[in-house]
PDB file with SEQRES, HELIX, SHEET and CRYST1 records, atoms N, CA, C and O in Angstrom:
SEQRES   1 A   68  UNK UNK UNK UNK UNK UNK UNK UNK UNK UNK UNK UNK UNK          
SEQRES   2 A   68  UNK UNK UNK UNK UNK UNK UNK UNK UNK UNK UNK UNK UNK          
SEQRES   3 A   68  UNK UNK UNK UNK UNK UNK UNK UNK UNK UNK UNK UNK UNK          
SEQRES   4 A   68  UNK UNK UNK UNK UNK UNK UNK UNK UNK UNK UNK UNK UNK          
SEQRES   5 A   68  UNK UNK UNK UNK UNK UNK UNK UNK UNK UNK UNK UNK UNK          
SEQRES   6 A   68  UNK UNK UNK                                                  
HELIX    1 AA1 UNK A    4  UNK A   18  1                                  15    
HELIX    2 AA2 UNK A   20  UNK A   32  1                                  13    
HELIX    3 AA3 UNK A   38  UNK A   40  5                                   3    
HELIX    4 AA4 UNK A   41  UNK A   54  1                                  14    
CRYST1    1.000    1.000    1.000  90.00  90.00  90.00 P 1           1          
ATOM      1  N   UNK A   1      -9.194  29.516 -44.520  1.00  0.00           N  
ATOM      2  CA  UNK A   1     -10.064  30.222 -43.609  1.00  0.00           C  
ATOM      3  C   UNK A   1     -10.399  31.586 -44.227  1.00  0.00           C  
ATOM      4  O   UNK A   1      -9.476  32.300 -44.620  1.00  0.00           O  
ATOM      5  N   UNK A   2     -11.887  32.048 -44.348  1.00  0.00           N  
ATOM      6  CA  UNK A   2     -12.516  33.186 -45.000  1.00  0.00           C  
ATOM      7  C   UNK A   2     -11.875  34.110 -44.014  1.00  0.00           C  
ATOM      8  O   UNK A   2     -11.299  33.732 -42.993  1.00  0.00           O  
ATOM      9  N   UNK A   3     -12.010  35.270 -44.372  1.00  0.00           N  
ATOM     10  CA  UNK A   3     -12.319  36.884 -43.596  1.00  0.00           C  
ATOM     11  C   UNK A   3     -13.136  36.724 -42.718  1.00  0.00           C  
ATOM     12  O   UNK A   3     -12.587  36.531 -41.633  1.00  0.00           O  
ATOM     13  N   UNK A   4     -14.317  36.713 -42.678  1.00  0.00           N  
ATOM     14  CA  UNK A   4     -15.465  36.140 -41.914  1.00  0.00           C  
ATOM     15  C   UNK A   4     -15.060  35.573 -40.545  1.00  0.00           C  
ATOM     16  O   UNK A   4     -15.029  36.197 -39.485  1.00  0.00           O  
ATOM     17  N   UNK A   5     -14.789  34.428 -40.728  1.00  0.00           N  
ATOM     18  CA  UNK A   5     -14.433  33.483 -40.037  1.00  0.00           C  
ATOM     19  C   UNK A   5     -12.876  33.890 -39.500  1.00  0.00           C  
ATOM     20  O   UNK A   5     -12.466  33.064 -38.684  1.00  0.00           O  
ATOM     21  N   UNK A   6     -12.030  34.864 -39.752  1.00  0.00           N  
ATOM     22  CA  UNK A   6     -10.671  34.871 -38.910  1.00  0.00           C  
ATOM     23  C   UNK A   6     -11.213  36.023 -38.252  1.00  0.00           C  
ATOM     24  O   UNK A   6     -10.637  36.190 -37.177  1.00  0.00           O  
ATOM     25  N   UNK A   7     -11.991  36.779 -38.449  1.00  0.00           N  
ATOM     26  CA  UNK A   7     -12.903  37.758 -37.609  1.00  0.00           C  
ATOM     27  C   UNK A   7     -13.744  37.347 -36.329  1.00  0.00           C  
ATOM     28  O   UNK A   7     -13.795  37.642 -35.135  1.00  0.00           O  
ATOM     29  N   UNK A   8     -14.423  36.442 -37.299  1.00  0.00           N  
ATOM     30  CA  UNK A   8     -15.265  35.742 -36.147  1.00  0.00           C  
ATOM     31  C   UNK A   8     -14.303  35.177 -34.438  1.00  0.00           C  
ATOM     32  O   UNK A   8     -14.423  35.372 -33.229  1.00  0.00           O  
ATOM     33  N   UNK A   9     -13.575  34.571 -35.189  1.00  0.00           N  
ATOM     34  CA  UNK A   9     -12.353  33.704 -33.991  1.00  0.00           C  
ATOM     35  C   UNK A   9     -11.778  35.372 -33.183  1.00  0.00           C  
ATOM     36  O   UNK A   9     -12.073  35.684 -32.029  1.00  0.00           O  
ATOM     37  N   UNK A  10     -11.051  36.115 -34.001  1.00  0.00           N  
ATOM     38  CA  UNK A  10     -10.732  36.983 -32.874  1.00  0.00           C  
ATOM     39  C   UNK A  10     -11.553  37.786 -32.064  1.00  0.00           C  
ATOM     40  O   UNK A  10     -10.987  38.325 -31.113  1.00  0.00           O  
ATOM     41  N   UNK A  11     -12.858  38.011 -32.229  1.00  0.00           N  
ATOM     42  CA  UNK A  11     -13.774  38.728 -31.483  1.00  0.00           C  
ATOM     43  C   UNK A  11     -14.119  37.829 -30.642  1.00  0.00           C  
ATOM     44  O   UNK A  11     -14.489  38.244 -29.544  1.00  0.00           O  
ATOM     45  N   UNK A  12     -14.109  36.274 -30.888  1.00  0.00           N  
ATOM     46  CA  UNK A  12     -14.329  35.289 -30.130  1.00  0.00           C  
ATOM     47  C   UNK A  12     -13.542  35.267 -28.625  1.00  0.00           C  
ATOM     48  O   UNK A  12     -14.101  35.100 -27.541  1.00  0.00           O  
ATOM     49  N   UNK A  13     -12.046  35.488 -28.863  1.00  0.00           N  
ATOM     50  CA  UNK A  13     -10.674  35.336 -28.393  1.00  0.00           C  
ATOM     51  C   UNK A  13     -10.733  36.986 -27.156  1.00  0.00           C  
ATOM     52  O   UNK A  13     -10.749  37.055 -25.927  1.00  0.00           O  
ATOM     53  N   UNK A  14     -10.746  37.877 -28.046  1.00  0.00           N  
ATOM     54  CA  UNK A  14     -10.097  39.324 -27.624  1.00  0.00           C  
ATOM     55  C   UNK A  14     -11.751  40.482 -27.095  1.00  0.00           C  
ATOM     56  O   UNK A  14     -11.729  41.302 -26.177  1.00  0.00           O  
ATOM     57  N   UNK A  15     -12.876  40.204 -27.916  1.00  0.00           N  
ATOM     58  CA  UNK A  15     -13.560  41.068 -27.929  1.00  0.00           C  
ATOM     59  C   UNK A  15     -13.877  41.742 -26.710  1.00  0.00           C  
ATOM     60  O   UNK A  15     -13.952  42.970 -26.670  1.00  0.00           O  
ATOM     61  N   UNK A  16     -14.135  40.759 -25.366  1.00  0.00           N  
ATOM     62  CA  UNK A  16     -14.238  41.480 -23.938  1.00  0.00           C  
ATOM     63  C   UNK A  16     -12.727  42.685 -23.508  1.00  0.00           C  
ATOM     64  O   UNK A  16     -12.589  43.400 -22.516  1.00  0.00           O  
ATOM     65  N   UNK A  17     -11.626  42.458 -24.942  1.00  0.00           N  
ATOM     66  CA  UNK A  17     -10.266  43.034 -24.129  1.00  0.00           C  
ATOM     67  C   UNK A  17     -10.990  44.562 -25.063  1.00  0.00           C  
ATOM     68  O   UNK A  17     -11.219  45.684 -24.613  1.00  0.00           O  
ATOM     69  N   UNK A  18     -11.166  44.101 -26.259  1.00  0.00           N  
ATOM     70  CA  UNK A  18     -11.080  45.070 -27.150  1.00  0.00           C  
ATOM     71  C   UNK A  18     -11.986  46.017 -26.771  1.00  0.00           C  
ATOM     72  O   UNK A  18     -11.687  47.207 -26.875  1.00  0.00           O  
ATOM     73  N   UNK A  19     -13.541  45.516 -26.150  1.00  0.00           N  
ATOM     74  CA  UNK A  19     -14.675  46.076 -25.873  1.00  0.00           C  
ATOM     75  C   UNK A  19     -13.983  47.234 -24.305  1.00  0.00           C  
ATOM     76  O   UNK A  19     -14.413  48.384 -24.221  1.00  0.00           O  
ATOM     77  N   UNK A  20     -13.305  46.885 -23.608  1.00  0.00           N  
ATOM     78  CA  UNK A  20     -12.747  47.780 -22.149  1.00  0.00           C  
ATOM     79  C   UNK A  20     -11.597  48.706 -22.862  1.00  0.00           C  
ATOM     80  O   UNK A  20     -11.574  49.870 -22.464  1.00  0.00           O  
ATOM     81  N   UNK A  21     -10.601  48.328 -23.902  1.00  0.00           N  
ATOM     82  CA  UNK A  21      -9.998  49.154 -24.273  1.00  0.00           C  
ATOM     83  C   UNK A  21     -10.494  50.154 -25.234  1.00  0.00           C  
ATOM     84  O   UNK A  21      -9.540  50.870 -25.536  1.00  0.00           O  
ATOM     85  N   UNK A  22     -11.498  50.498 -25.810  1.00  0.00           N  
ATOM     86  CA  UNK A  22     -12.227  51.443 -26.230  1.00  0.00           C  
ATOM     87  C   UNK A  22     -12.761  51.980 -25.056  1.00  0.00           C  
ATOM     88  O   UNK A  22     -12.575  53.193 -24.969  1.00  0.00           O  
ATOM     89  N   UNK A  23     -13.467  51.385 -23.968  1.00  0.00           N  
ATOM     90  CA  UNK A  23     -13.914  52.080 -23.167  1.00  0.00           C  
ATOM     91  C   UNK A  23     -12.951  53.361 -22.336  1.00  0.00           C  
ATOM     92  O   UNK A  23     -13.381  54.449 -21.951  1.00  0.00           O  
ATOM     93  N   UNK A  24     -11.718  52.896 -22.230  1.00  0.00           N  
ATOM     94  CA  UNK A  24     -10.638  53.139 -21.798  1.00  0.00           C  
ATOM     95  C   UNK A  24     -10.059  54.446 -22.816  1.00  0.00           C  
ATOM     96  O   UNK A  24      -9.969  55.621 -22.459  1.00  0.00           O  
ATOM     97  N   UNK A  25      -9.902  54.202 -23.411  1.00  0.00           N  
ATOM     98  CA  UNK A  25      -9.428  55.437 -24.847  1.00  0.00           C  
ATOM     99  C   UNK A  25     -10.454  56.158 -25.118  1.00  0.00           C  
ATOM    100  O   UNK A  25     -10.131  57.197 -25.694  1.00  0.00           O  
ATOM    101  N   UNK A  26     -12.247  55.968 -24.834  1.00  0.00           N  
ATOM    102  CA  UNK A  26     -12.814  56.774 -24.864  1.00  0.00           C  
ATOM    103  C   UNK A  26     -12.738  57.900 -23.168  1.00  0.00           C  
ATOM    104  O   UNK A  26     -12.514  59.110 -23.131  1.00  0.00           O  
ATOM    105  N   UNK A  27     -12.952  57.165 -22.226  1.00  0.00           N  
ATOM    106  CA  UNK A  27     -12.324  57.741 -20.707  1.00  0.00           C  
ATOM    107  C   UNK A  27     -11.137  58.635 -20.913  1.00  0.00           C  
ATOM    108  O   UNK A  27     -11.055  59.658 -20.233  1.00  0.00           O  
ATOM    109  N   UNK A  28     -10.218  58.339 -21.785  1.00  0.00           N  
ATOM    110  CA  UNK A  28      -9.014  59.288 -21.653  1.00  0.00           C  
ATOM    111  C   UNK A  28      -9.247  60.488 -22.837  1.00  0.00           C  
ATOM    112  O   UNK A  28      -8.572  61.512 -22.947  1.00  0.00           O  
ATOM    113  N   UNK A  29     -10.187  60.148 -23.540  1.00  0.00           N  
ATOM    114  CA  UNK A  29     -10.926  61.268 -24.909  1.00  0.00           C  
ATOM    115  C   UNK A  29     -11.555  62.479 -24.362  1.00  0.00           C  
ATOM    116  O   UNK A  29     -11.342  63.654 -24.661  1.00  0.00           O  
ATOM    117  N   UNK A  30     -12.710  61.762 -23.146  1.00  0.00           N  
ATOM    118  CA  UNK A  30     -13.383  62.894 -22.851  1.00  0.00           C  
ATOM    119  C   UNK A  30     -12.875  63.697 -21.573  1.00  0.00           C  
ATOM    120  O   UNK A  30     -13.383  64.769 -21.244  1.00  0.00           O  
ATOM    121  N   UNK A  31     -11.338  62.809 -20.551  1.00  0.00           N  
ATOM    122  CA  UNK A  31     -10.775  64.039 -20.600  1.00  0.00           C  
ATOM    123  C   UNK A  31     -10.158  65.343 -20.732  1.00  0.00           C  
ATOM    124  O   UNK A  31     -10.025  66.317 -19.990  1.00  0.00           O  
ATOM    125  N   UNK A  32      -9.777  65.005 -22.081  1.00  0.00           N  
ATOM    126  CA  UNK A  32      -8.984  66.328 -23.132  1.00  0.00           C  
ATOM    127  C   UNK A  32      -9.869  67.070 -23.486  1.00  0.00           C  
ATOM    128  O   UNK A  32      -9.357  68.114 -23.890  1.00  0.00           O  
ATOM    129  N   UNK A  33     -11.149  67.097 -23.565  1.00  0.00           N  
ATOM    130  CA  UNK A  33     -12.279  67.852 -24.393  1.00  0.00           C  
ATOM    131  C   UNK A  33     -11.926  67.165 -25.556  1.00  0.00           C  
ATOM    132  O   UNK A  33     -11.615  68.073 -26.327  1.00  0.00           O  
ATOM    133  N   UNK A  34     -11.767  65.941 -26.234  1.00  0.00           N  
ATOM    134  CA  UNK A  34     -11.598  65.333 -27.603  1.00  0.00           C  
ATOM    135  C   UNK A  34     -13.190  65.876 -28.490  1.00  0.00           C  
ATOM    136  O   UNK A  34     -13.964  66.554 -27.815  1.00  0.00           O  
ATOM    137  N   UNK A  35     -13.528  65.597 -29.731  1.00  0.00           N  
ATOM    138  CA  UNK A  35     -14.445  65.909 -30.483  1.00  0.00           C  
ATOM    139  C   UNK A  35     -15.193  64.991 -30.309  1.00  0.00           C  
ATOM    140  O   UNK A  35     -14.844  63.847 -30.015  1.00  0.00           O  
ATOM    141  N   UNK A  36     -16.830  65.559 -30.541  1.00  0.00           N  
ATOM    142  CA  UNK A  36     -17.946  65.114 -30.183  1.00  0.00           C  
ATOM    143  C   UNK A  36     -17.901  63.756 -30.994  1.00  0.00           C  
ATOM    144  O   UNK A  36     -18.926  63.091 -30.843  1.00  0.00           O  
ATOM    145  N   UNK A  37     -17.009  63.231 -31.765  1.00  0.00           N  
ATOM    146  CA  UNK A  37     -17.144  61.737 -32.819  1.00  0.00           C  
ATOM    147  C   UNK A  37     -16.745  60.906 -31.914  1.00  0.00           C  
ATOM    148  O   UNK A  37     -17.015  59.726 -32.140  1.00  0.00           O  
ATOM    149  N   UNK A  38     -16.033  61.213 -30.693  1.00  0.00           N  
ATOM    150  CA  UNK A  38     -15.170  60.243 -29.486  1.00  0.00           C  
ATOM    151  C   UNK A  38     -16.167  59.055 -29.011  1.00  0.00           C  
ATOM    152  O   UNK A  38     -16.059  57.829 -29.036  1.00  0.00           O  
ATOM    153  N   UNK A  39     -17.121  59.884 -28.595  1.00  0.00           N  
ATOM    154  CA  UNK A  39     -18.422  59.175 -28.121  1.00  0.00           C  
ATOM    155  C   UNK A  39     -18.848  58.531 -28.646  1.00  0.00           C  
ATOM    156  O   UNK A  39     -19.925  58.349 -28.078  1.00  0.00           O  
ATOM    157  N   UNK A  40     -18.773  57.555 -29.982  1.00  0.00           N  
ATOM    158  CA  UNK A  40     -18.724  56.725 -30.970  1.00  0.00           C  
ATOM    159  C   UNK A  40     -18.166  55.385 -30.114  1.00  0.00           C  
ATOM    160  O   UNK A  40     -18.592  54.231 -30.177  1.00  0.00           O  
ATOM    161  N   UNK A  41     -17.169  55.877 -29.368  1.00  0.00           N  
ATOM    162  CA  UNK A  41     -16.305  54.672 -28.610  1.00  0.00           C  
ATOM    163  C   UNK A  41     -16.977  54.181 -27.795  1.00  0.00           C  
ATOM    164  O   UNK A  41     -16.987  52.969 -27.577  1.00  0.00           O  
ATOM    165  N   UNK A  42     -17.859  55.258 -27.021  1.00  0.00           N  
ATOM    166  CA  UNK A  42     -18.316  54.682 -25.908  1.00  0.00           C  
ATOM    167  C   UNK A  42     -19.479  54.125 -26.248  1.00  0.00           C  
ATOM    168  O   UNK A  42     -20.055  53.548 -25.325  1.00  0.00           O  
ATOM    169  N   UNK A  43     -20.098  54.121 -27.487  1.00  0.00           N  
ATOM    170  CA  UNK A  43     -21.659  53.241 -27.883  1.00  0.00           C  
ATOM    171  C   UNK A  43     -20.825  51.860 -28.380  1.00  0.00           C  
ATOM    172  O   UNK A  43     -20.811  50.810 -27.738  1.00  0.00           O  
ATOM    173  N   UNK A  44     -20.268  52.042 -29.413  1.00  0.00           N  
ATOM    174  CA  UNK A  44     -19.300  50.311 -29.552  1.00  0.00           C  
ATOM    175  C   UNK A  44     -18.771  50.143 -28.599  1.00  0.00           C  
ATOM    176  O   UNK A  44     -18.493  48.946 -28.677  1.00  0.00           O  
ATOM    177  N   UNK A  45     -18.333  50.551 -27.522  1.00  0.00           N  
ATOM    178  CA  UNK A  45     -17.510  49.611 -26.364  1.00  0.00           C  
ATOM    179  C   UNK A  45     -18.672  48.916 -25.410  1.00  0.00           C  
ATOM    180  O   UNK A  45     -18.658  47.760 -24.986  1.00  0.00           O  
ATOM    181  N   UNK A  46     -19.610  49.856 -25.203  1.00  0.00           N  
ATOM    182  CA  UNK A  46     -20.926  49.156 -24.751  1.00  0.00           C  
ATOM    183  C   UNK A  46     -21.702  48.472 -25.170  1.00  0.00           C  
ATOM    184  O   UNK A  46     -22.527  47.964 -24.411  1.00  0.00           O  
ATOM    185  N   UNK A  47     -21.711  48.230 -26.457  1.00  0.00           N  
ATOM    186  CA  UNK A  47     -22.547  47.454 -26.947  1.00  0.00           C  
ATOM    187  C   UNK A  47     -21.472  46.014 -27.588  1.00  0.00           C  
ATOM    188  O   UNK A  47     -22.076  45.088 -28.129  1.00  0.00           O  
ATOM    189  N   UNK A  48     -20.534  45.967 -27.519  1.00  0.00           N  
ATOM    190  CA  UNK A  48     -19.633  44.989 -28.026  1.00  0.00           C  
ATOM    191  C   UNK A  48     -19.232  44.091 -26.645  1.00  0.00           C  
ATOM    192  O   UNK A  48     -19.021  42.878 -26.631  1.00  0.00           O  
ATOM    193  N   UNK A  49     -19.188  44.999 -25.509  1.00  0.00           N  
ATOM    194  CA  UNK A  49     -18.301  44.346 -24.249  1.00  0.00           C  
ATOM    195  C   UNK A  49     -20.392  43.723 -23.905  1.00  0.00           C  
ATOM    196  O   UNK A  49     -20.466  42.494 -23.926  1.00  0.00           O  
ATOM    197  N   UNK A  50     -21.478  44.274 -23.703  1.00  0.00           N  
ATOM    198  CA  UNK A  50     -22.911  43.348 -23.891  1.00  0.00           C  
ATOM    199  C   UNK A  50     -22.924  42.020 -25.068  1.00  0.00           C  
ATOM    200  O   UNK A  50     -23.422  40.902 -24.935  1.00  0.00           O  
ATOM    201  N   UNK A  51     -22.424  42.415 -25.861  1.00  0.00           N  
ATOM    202  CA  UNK A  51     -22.913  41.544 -27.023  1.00  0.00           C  
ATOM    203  C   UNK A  51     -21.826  40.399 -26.725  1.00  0.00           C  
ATOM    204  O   UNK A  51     -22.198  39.225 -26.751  1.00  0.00           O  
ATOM    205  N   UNK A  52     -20.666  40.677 -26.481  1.00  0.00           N  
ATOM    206  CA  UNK A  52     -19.374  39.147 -25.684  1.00  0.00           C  
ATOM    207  C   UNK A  52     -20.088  38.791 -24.782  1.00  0.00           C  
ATOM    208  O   UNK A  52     -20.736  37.769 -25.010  1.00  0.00           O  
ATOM    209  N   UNK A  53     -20.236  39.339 -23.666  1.00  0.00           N  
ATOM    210  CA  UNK A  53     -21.133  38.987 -22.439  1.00  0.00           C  
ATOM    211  C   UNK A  53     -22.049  37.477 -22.876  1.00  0.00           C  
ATOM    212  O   UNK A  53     -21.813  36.323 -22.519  1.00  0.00           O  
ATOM    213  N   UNK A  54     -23.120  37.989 -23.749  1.00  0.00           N  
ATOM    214  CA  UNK A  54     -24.073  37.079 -23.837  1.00  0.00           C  
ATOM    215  C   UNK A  54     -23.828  36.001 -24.723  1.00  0.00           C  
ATOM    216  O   UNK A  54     -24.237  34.882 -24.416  1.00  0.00           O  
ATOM    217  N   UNK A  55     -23.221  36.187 -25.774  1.00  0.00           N  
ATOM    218  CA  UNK A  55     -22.727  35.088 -26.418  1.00  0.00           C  
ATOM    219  C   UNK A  55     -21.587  34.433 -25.785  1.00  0.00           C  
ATOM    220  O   UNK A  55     -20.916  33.672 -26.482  1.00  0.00           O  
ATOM    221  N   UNK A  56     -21.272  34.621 -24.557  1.00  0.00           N  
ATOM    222  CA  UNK A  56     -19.944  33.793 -23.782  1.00  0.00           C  
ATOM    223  C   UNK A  56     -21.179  33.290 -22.879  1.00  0.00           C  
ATOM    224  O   UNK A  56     -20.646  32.734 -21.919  1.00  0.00           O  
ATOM    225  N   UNK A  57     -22.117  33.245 -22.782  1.00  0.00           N  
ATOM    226  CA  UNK A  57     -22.956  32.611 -21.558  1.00  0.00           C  
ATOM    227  C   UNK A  57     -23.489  31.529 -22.533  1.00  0.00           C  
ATOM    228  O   UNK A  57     -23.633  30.418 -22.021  1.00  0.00           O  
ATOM    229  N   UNK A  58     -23.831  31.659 -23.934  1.00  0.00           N  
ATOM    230  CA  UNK A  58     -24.648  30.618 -24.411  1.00  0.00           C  
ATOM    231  C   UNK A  58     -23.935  30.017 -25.390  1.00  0.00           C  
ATOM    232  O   UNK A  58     -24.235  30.185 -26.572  1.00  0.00           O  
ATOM    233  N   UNK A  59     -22.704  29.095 -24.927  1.00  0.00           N  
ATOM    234  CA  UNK A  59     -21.808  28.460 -25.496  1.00  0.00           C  
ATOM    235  C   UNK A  59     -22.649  27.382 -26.813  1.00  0.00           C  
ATOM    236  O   UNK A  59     -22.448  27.409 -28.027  1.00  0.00           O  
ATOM    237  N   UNK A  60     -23.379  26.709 -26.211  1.00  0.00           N  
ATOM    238  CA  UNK A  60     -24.087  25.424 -26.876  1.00  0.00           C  
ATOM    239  C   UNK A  60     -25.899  26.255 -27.333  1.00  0.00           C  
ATOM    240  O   UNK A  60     -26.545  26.918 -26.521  1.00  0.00           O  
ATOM    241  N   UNK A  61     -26.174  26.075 -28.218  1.00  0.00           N  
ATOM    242  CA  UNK A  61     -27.817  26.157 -28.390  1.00  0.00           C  
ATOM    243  C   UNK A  61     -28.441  24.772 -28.075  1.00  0.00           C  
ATOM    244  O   UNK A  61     -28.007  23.631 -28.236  1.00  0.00           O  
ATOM    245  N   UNK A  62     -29.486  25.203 -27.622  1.00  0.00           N  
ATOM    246  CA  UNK A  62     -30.607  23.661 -27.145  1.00  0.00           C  
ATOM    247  C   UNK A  62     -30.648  22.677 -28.463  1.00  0.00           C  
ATOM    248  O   UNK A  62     -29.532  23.061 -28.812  1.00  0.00           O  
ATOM    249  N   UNK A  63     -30.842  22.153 -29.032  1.00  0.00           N  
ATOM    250  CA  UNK A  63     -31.313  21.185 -29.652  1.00  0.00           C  
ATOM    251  C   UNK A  63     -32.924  21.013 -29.910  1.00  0.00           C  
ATOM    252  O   UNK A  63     -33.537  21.096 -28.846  1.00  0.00           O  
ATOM    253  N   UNK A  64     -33.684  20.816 -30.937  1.00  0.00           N  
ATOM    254  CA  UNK A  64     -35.247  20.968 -30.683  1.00  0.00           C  
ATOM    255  C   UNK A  64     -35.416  19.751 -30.349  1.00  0.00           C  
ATOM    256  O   UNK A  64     -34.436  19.064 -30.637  1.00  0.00           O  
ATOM    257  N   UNK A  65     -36.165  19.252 -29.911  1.00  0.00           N  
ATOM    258  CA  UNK A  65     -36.945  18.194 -29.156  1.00  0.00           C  
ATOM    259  C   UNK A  65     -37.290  17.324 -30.642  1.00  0.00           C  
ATOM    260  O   UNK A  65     -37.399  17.847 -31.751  1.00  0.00           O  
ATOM    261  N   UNK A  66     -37.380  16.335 -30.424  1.00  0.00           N  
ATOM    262  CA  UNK A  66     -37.837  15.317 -31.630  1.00  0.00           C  
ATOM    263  C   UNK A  66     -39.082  14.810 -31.293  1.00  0.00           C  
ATOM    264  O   UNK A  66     -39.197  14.441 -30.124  1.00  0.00           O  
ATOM    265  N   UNK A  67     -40.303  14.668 -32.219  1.00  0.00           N  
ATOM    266  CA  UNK A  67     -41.764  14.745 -32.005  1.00  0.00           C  
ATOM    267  C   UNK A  67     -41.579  12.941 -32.517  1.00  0.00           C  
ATOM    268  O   UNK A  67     -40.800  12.429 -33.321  1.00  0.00           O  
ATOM    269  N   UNK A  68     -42.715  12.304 -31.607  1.00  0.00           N  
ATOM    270  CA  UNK A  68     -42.339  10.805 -32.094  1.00  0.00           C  
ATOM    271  C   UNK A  68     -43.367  10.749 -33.581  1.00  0.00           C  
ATOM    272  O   UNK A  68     -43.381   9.739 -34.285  1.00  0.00           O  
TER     273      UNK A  68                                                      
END                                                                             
């Protein structure tokens, strides 16, 4: 099994956990006054916990239609 592909499987597996626990560590960042790079967390946690979202809804792709 490639890199690729043992990547692929755990984002598959964890990514909705991984995507709230950034959200979460960024929430506890910007209560300390942490540095303006924190907010880094909160664009990947939003866009990773969207991007699981939709690829967990479209398990199967359609198939194209066969022309006789």
């Amino acid at each position: 099994m490639s890199f690729a592909q043992l990547t692929h499987q755990i984002f598959q597996r964890f990514g909705i956990i991984i995507a709230i626990a950034l959200l979460v560590i960024w929430a506890i960042g910007t209560l300390f006054d942490g540095p303006g790079g924190i907010h880094l967390l909160l664009t990947i946690g939003v866009s990773m916990l969207i991007w699981r979202i939709v690829v967990r809804g479209d398990r199967v792709h359609p198939k194209p239609k066969k022309q006789p």
